[in-house]
Biotite code that builds the C-alpha atoms (Angstrom):
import biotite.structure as struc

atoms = struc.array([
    struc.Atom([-147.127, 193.226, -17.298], chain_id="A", res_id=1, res_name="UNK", atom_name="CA", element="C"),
    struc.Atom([-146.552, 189.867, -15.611], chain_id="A", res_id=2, res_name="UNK", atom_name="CA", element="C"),
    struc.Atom([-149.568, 188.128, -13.980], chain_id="A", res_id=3, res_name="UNK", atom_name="CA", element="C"),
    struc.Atom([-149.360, 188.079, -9.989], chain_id="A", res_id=4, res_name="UNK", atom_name="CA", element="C"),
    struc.Atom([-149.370, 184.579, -8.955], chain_id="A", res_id=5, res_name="UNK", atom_name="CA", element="C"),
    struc.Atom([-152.082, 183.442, -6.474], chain_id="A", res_id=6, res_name="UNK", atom_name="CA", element="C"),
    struc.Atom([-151.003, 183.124, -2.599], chain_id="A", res_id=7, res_name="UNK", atom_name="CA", element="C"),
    struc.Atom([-150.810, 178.983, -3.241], chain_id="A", res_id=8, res_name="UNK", atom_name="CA", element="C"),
    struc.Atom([-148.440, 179.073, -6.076], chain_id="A", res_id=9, res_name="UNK", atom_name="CA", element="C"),
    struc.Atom([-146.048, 180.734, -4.087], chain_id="A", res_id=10, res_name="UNK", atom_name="CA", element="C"),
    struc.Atom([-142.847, 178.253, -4.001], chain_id="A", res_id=11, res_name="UNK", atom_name="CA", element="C"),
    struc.Atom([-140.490, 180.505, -2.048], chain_id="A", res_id=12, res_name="UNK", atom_name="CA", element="C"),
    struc.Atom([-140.449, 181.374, 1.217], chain_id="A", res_id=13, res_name="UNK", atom_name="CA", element="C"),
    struc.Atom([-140.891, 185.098, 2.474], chain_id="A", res_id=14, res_name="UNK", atom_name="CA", element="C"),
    struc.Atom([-138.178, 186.860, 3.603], chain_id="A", res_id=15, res_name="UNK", atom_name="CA", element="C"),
    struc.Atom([-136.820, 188.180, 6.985], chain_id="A", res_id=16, res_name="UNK", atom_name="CA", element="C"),
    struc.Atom([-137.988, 191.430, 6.344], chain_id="A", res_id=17, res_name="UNK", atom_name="CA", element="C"),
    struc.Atom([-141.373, 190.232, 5.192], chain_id="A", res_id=18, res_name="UNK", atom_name="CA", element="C"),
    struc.Atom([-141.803, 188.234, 8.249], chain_id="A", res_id=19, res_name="UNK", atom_name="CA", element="C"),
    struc.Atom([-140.766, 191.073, 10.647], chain_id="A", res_id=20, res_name="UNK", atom_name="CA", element="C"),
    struc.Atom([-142.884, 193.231, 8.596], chain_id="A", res_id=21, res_name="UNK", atom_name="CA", element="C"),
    struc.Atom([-146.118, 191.168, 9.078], chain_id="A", res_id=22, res_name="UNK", atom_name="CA", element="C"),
    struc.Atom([-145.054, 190.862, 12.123], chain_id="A", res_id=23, res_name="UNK", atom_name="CA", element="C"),
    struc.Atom([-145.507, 194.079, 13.466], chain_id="A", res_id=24, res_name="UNK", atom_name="CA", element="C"),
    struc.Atom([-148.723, 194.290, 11.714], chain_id="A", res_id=25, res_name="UNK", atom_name="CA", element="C"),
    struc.Atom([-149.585, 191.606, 13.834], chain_id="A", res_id=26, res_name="UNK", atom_name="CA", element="C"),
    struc.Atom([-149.668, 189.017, 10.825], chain_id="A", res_id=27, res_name="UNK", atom_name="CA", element="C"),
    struc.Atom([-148.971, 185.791, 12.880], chain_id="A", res_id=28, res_name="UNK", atom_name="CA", element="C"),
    struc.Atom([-149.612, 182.276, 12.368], chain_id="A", res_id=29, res_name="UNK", atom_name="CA", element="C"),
    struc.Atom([-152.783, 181.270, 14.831], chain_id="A", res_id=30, res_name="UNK", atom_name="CA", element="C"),
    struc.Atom([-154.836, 177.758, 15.415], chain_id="A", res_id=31, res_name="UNK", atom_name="CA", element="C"),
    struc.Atom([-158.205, 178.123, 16.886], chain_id="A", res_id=32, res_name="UNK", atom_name="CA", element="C"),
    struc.Atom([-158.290, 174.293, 17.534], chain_id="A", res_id=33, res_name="UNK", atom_name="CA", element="C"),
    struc.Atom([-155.106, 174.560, 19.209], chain_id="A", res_id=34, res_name="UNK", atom_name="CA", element="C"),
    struc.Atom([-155.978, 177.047, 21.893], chain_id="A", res_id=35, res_name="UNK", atom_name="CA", element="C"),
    struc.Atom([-159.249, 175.446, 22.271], chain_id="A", res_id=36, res_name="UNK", atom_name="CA", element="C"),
    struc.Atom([-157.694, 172.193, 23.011], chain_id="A", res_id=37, res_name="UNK", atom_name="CA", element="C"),
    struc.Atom([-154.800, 173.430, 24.665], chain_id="A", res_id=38, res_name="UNK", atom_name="CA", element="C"),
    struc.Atom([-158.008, 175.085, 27.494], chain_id="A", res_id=39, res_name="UNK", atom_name="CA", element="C"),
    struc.Atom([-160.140, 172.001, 28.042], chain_id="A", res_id=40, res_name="UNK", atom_name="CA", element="C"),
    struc.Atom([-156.835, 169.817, 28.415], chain_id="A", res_id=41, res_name="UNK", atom_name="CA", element="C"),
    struc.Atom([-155.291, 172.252, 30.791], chain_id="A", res_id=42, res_name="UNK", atom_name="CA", element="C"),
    struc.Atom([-158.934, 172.716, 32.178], chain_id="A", res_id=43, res_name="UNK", atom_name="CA", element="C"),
    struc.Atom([-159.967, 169.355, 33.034], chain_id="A", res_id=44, res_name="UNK", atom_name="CA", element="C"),
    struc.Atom([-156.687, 168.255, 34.557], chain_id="A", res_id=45, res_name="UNK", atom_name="CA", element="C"),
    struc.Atom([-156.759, 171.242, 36.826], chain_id="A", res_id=46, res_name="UNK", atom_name="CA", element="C"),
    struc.Atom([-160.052, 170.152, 37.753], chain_id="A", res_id=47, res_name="UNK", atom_name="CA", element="C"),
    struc.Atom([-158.635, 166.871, 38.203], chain_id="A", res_id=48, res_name="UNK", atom_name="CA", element="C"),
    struc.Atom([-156.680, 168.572, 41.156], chain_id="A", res_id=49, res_name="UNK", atom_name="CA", element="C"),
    struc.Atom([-158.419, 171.479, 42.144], chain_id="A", res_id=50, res_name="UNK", atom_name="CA", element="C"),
    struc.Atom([-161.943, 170.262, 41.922], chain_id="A", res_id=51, res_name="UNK", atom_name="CA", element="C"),
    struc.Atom([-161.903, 168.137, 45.749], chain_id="A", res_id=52, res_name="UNK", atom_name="CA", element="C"),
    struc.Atom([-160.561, 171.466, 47.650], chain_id="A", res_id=53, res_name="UNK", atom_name="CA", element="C"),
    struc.Atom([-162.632, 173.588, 45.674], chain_id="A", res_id=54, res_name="UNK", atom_name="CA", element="C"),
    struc.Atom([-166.028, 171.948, 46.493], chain_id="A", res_id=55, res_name="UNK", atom_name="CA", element="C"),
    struc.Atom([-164.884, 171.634, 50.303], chain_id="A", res_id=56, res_name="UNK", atom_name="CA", element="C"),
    struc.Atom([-164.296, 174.791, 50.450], chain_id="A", res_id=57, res_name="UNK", atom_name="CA", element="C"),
    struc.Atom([-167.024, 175.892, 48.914], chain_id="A", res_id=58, res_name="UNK", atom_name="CA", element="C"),
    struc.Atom([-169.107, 173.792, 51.048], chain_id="A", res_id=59, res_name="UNK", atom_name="CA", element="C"),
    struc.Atom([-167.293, 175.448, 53.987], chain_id="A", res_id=60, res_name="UNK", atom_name="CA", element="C"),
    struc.Atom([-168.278, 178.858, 52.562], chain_id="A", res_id=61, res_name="UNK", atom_name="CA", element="C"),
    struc.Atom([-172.590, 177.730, 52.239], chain_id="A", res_id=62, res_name="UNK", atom_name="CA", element="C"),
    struc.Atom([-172.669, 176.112, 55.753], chain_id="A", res_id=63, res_name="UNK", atom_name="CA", element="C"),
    struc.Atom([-170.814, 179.194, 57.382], chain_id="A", res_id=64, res_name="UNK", atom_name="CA", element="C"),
    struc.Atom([-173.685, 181.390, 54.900], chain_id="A", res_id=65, res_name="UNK", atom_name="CA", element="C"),
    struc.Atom([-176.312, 179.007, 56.463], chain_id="A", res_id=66, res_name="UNK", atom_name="CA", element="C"),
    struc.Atom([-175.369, 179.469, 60.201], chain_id="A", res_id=67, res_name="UNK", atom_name="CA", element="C"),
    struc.Atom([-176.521, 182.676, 62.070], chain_id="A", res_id=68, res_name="UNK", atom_name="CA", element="C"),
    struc.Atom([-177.886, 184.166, 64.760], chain_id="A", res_id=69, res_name="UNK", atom_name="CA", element="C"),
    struc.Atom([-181.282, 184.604, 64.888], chain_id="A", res_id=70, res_name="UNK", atom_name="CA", element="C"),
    struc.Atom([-181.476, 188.179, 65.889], chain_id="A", res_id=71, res_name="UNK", atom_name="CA", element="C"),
    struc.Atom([-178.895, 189.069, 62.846], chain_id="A", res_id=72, res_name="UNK", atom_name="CA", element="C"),
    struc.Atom([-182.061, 188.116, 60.906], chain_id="A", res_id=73, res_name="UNK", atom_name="CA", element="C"),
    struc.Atom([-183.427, 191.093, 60.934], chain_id="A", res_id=74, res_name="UNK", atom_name="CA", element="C"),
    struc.Atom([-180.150, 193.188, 60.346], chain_id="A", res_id=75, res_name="UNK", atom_name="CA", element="C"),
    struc.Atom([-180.966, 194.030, 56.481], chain_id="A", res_id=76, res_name="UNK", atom_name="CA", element="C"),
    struc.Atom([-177.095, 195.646, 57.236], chain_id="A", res_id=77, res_name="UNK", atom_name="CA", element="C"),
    struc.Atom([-175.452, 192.157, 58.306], chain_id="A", res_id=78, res_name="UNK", atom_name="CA", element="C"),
    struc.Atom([-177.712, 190.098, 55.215], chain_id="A", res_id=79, res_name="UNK", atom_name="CA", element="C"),
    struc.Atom([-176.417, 192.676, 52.639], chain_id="A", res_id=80, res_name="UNK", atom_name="CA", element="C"),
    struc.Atom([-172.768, 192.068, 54.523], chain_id="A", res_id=81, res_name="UNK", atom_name="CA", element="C"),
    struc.Atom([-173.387, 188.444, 54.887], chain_id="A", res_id=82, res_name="UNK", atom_name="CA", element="C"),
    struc.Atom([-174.212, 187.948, 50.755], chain_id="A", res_id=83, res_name="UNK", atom_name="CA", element="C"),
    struc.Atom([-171.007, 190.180, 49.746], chain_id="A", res_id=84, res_name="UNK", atom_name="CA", element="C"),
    struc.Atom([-168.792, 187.856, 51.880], chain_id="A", res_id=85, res_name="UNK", atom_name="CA", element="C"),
    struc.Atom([-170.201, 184.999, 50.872], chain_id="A", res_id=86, res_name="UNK", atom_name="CA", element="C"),
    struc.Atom([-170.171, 185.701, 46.662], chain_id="A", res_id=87, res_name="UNK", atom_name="CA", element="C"),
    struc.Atom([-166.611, 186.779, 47.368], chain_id="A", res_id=88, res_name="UNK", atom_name="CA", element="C"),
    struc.Atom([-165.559, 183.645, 49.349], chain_id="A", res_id=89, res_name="UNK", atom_name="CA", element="C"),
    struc.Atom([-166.852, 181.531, 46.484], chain_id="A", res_id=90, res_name="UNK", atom_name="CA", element="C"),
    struc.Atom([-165.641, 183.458, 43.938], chain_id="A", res_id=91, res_name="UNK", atom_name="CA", element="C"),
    struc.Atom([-162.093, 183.224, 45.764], chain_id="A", res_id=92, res_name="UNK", atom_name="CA", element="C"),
    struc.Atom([-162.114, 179.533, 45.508], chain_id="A", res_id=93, res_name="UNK", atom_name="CA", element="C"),
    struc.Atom([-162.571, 179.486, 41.548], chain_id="A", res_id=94, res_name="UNK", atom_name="CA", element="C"),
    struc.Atom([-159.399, 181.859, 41.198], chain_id="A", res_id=95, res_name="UNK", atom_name="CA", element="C"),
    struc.Atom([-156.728, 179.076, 40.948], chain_id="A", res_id=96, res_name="UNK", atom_name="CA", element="C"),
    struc.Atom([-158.963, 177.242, 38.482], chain_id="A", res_id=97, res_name="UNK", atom_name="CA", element="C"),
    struc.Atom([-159.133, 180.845, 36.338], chain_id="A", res_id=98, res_name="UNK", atom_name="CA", element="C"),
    struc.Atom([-155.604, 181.107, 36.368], chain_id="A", res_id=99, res_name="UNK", atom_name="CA", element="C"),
    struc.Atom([-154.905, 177.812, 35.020], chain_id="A", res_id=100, res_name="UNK", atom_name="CA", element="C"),
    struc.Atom([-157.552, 178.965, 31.818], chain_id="A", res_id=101, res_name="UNK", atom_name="CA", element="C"),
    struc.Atom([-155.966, 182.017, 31.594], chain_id="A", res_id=102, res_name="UNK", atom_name="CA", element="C"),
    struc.Atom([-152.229, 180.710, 31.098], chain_id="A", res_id=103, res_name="UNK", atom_name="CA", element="C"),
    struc.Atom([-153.286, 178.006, 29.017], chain_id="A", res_id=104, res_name="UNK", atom_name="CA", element="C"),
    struc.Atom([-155.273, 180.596, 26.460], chain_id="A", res_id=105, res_name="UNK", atom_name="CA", element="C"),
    struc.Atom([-151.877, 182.587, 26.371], chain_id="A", res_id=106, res_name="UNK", atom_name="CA", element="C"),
    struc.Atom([-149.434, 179.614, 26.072], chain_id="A", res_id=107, res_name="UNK", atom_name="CA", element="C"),
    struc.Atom([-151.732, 177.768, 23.496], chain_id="A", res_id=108, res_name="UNK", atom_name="CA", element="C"),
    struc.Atom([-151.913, 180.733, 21.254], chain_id="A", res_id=109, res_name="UNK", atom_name="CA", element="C"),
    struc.Atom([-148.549, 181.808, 22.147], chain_id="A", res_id=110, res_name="UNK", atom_name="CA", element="C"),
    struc.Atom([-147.245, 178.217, 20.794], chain_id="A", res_id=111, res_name="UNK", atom_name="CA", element="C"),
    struc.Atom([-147.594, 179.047, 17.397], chain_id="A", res_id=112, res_name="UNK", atom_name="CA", element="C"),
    struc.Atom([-146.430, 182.423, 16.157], chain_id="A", res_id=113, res_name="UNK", atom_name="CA", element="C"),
    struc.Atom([-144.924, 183.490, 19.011], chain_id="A", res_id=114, res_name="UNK", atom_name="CA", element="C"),
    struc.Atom([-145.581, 186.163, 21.059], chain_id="A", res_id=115, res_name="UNK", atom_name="CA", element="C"),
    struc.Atom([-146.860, 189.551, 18.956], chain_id="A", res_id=116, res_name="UNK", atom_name="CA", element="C"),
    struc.Atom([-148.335, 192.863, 20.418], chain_id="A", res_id=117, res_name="UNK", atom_name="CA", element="C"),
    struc.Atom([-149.196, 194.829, 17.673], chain_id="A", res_id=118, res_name="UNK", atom_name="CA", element="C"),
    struc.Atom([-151.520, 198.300, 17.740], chain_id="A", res_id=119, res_name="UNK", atom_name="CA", element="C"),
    struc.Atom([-151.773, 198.513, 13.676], chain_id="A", res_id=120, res_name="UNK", atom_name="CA", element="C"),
    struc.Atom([-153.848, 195.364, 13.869], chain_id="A", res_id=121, res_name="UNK", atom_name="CA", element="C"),
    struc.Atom([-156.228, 197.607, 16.499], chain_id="A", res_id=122, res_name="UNK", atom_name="CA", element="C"),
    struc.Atom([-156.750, 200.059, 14.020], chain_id="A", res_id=123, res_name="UNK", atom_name="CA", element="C"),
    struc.Atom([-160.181, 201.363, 12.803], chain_id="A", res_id=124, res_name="UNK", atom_name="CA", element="C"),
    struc.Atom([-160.613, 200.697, 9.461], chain_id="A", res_id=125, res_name="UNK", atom_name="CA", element="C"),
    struc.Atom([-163.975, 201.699, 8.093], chain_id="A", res_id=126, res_name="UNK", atom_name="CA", element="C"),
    struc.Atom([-164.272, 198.384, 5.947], chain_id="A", res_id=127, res_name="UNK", atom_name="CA", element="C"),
    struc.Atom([-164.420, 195.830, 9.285], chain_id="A", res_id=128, res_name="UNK", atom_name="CA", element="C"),
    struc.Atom([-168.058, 197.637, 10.008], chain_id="A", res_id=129, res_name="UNK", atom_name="CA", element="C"),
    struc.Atom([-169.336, 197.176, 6.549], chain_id="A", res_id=130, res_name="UNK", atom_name="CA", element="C"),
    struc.Atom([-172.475, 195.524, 6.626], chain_id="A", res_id=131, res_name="UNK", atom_name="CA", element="C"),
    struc.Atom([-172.470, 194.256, 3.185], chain_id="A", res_id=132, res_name="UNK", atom_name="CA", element="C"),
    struc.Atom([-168.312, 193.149, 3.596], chain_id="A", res_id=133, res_name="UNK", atom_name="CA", element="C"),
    struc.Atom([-169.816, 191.789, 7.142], chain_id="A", res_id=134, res_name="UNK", atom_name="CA", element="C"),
    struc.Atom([-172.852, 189.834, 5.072], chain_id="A", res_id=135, res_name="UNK", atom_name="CA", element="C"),
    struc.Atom([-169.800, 188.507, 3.067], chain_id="A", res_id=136, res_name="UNK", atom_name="CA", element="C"),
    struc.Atom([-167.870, 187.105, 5.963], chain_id="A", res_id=137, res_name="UNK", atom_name="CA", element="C"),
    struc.Atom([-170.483, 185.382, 7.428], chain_id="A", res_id=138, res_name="UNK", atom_name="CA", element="C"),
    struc.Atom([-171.701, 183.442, 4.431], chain_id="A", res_id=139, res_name="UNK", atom_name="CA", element="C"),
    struc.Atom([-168.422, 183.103, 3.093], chain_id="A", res_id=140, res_name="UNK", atom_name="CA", element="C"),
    struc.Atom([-167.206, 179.287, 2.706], chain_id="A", res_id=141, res_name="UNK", atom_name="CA", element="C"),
    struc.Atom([-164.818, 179.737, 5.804], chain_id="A", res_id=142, res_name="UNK", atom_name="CA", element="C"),
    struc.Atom([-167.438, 181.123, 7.890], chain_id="A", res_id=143, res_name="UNK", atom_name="CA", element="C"),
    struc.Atom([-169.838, 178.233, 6.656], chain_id="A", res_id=144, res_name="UNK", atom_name="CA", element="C"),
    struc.Atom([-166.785, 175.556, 7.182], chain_id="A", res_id=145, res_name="UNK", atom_name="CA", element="C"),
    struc.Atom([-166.204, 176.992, 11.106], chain_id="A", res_id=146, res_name="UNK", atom_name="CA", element="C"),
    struc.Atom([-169.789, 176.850, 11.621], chain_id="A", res_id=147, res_name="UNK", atom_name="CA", element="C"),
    struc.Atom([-169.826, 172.959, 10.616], chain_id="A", res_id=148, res_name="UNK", atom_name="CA", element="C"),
    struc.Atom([-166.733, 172.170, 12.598], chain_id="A", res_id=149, res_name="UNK", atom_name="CA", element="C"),
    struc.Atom([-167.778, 173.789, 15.597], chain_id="A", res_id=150, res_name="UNK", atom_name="CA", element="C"),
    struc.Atom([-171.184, 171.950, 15.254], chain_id="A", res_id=151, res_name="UNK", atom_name="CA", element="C"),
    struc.Atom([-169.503, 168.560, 15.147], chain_id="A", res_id=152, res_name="UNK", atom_name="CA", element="C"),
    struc.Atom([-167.504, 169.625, 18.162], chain_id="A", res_id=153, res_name="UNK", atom_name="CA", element="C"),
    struc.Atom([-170.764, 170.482, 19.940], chain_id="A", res_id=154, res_name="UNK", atom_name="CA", element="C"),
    struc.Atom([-172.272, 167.210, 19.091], chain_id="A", res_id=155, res_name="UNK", atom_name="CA", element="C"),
    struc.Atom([-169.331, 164.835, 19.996], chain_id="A", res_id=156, res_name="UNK", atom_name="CA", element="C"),
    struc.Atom([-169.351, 166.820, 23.562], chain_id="A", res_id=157, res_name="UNK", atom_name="CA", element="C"),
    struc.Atom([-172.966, 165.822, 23.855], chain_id="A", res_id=158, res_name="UNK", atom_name="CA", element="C"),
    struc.Atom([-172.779, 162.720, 22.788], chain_id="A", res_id=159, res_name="UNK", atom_name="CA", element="C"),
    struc.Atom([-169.658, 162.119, 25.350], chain_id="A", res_id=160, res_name="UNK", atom_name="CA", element="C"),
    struc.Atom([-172.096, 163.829, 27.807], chain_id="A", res_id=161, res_name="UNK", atom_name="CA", element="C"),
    struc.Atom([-175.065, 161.641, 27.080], chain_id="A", res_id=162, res_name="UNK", atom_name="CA", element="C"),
    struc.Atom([-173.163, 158.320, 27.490], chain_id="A", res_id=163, res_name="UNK", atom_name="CA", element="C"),
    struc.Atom([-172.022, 159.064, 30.730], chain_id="A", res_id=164, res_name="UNK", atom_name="CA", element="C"),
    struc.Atom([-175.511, 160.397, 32.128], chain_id="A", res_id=165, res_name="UNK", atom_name="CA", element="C"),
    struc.Atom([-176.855, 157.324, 31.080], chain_id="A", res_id=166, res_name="UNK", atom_name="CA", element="C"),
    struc.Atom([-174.469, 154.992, 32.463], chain_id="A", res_id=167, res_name="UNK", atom_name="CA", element="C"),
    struc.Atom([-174.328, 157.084, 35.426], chain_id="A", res_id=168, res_name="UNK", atom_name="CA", element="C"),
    struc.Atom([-177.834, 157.396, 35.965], chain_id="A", res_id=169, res_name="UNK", atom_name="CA", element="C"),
    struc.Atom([-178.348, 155.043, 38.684], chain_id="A", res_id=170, res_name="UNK", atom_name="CA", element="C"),
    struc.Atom([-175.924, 156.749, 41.043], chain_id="A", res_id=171, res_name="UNK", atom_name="CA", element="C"),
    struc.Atom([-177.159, 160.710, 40.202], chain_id="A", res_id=172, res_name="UNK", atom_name="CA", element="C"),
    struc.Atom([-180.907, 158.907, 40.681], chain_id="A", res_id=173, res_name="UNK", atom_name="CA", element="C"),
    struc.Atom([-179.617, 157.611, 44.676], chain_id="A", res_id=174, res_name="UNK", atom_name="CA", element="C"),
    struc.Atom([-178.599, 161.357, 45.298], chain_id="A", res_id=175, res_name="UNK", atom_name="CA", element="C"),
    struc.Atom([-182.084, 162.483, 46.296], chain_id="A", res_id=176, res_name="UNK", atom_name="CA", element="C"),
    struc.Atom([-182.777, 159.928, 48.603], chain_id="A", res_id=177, res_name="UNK", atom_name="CA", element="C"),
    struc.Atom([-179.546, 160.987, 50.474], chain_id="A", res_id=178, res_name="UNK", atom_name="CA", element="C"),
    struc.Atom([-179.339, 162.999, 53.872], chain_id="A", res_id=179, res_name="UNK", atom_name="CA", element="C"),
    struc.Atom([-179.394, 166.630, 53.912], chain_id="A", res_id=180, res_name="UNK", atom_name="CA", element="C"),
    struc.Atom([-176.879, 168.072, 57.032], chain_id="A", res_id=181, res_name="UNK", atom_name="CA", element="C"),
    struc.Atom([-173.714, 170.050, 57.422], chain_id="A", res_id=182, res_name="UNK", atom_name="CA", element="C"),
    struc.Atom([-171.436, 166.988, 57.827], chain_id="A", res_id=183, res_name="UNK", atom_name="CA", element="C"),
    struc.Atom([-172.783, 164.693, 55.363], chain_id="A", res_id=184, res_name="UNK", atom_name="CA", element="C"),
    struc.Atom([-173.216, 167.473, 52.525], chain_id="A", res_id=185, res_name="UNK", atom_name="CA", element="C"),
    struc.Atom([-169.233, 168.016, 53.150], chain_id="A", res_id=186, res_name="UNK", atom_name="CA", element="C"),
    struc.Atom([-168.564, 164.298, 52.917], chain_id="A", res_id=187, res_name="UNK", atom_name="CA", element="C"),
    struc.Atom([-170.626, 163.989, 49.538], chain_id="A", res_id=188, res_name="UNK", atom_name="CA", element="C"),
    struc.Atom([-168.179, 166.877, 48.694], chain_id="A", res_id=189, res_name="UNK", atom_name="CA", element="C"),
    struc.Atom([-165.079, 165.288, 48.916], chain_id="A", res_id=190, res_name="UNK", atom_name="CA", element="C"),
    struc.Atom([-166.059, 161.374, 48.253], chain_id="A", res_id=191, res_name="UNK", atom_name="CA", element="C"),
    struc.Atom([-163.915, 160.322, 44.865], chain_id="A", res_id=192, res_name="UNK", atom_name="CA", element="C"),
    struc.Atom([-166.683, 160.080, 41.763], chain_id="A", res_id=193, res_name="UNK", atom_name="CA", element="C"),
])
């Protein structure tokens, strides 16, 4: 009986049939780093857009919030109204900016293997819930390896973050000594960083 090679040995590549067949499994070829750096990109230069209107807006949505009536004060009806429209008018303003995320964690992980909708890979199987096969996986060298990487991605965001607070410090410092009112909160809004 012949010894089955390991997965690396492998010189030849699969077949047709064995790539249709792994495909409907939902085998496909996916890159974690990809998708995540297809979302910031695609997040950052929609904020790069989106970010001035947003915050106008949203400052348009607080000062109408702010501005009432006194006698609708003690409406608990027309508060309780008041809230709802206001969460919803700020949440309204974020939707472009979630759409952009959203298409860029399709495309990302679409780029790759394609597009693949497969129920078999949905299937209970008795061995994902484990505990000890569960123990495994998060020990395992992969697991460990991820963990590393996404520690080194955490600490290169902070360090980015840090550098920029501190250089920056000055300016953020000047915004409490700066007026509080309806028109000059809107022009801190939209003034260019």
């Amino acid at each position: 009986m012949a010894e089955q090679k390991p997965q690396q040995d492998r010189t030849e590549q699969p077949t047709a049939k064995r790539r249709q067949d792994a495909r409907n499994k939902g085998d496909v070829p996916r890159s974690r780093e990809l998708t995540m750096t297809g979302v910031i990109l695609s997040g950052a230069t929609a904020l790069l857009f989106l970010a001035p209107p947003m915050a106008n807006n949203v400052g348009n949505v607080f000062e109408q919030s702010f501005s009432f009536e006194r006698d609708k004060i003690f409406d608990t009806g027309h508060l309780t109204e008041a809230l709802g429209q206001a969460i919803s008018g700020a949440a309204l303003q974020f939707l472009p900016f979630a759409a952009v995320l959203m298409i860029a964690v399709f495309a990302s992980a679409v780029l790759i293997g394609g597009w693949s909708f497969s129920m078999k890979a949905a299937n209970f199987k008795g061995s994902r819930i484990s505990p000890l096969k569960g123990f495994k996986r998060i020990f395992s060298a992969n697991s460990i390896m991820e963990l590393l990487k996404a520690l080194s991605k955490f600490a290169i965001v902070i360090s980015i973050a840090i550098v920029w607070l501190w250089w920056s410090k000055d300016d953020l410092l000047l915004l409490g000594r700066q007026p509080i009112g309806p028109a000059e909160f809107r022009s801190s809004l939209s003034a260019p960083v």
